[in-house]
C-alpha positions in Angstrom: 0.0 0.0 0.0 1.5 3.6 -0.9 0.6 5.7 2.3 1.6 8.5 0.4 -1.8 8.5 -1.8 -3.6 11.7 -1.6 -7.5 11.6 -1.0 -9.1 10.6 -4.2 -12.3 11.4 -5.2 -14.6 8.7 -6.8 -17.2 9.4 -8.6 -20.1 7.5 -9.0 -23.2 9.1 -10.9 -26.2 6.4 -11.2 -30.0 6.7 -11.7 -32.1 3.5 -11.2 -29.2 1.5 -11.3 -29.7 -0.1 -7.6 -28.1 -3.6 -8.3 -25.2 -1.8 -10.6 -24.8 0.9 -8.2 -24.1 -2.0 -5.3 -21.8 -4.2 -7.4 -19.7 -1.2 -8.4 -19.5 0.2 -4.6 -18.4 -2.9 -3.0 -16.0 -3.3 -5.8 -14.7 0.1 -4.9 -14.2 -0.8 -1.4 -11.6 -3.2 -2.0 -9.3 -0.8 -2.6 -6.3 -1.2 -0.4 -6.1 2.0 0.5 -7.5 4.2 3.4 -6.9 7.7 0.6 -10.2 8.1 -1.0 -14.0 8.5 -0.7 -16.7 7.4 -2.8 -19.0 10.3 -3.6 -22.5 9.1 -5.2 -24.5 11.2 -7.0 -27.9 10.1 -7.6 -30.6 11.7 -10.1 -33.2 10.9 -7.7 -34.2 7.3 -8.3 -37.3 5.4 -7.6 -35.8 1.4 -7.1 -34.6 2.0 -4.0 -31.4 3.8 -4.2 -31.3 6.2 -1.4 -32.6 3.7 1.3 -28.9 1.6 0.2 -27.4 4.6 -0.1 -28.3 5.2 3.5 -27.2 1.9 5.3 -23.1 2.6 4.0 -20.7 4.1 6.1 -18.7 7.5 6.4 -16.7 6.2 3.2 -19.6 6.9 0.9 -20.9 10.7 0.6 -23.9 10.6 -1.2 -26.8 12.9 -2.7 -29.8 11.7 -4.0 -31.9 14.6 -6.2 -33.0 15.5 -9.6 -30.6 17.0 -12.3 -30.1 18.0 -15.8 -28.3 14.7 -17.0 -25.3 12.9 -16.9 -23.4 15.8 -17.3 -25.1 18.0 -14.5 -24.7 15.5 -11.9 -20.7 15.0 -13.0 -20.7 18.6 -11.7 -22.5 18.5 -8.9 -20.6 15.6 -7.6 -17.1 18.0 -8.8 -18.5 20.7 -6.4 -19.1 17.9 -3.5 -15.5 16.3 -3.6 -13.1 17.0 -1.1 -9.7 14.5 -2.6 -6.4 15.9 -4.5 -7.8 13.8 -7.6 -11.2 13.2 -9.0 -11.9 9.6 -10.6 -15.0 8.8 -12.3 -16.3 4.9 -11.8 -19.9 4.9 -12.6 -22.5 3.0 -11.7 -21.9 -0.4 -13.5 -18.3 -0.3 -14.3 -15.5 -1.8 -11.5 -12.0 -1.1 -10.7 -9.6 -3.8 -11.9 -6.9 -4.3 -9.2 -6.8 -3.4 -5.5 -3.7 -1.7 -5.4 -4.3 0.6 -8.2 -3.8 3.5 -5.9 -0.4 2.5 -5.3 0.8 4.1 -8.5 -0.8 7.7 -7.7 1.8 9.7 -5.4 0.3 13.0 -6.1 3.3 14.5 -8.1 1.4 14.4 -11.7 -1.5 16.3 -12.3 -3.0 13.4 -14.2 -3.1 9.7 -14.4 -3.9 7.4 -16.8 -4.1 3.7 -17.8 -5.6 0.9 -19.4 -9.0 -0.2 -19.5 -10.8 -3.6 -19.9 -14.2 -3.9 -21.6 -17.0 -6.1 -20.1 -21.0 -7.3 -21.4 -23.8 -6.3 -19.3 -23.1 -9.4 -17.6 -20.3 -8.7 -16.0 -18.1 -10.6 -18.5 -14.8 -9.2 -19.0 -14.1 -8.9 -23.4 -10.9 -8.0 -23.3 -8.9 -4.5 -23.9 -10.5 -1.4 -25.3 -9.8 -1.3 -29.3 -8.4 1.9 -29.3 -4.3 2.0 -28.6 -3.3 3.9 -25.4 -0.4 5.8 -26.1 2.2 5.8 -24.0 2.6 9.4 -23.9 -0.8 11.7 -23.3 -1.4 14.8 -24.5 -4.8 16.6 -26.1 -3.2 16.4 -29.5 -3.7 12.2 -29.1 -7.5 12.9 -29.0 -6.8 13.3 -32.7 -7.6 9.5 -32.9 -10.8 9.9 -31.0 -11.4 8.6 -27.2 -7.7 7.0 -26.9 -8.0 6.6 -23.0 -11.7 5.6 -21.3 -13.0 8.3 -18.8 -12.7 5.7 -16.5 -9.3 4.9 -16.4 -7.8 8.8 -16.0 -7.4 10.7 -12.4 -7.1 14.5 -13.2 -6.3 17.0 -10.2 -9.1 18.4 -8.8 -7.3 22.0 -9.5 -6.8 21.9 -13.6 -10.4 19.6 -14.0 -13.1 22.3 -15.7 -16.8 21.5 -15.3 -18.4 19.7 -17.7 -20.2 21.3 -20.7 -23.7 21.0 -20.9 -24.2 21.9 -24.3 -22.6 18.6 -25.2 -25.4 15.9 -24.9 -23.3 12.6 -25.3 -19.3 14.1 -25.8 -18.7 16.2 -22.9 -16.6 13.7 -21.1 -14.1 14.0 -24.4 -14.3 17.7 -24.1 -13.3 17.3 -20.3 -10.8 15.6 -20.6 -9.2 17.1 -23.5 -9.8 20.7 -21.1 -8.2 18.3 -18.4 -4.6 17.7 -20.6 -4.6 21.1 -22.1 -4.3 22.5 -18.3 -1.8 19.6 -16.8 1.9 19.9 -17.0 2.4 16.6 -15.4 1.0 13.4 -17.0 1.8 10.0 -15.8 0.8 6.3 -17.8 0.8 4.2 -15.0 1.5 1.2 -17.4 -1.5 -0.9 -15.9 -5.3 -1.9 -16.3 -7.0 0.6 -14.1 -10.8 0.0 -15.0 -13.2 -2.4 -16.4 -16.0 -0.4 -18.6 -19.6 -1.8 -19.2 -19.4 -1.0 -23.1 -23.1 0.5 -23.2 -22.0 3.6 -23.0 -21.4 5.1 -26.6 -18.1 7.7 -25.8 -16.1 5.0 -24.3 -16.7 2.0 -26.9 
């Protein structure tokens, strides 16, 4: 374990995604490392949600009300996080290894990695098609979404909010923001996340 981990904020944004919601929490809490929080923000579902949300413990800092999308609830859960770093896991997808924290010592302003694809299921597919590079800049978005949303820590101090005129591409948009600001940019040279594929930006 790398005691020397700054907090780091996880994100998890979810809407009637009770059983996904679960499966990605307790996934989360495997981590081996005492450095980050898990803060939920939920558009106000109806299965349930907010009675789980309720039973977790001081790890978890959740919200559970209405917003304006995806998008709007990413910044809402910005504005709620207290960590060095802000990490977006949502609702559905999992971390890949415990000690993925172990490479973040707080000295880049951004980390990134691999990512592993999974069905609905659960069933892990393999790697993303798209090639990582091993160096990062904005300039690699060039060749479209080259590192999944899910598998990139930005500093809480360069991240922008997220654009809400962009209906399904803000995350690209963010993160490009995100490299454009960072002088620092770290490829931590493992798998960092496993991505349900349903969602369209990160296929």
């Amino acid at each position: 374990m790398n005691n020397n981990t700054p907090l780091v904020s996880i994100i998890v944004v979810t809407f009637n995604a009770i059983e996904k919601l679960r499966l990605t929490i307790e996934n989360i809490m495997t981590l081996e490392s005492d450095n980050y929080e898990i803060v939920v923000q939920d558009g106000a579902s109806k299965d349930g949600t907010a009675d789980y949300l309720a039973t977790l413990d001081s790890r978890v800092r959740w919200q559970s009300e209405s917003d304006r999308g995806i998008y709007d609830a990413m910044n809402r859960a910005i504005d709620r996080a207290r960590g060095k770093y802000l990490w977006f896991i949502n609702a559905g997808d999992r971390i890949w290894s415990s000690k993925v924290l172990d490479s973040v010592d707080g000295r880049a302003d951004i980390y990134y990695g691999e990512t592993l694809i999974a069905s609905p299921e659960g069933k892990v597919l393999g790697l993303r098609k798209k090639r990582l590079p091993k160096r990062l800049t904005w300039r690699s978005f060039l060749r479209g979404m080259v590192v999944c949303h899910q598998s990139i820590l930005v500093n809480r101090e360069i991240a922008p909010k997220y654009d809400l005129n962009y209906k399904t591409a803000a995350d690209i948009e963010w993160v490009i923001a995100s490299l454009r600001r960072a002088d620092k940019i770290v490829n931590i040279n493992r798998v960092v996340s496993v991505f349900e594929f349903v969602i369209i930006s990160c296929s």
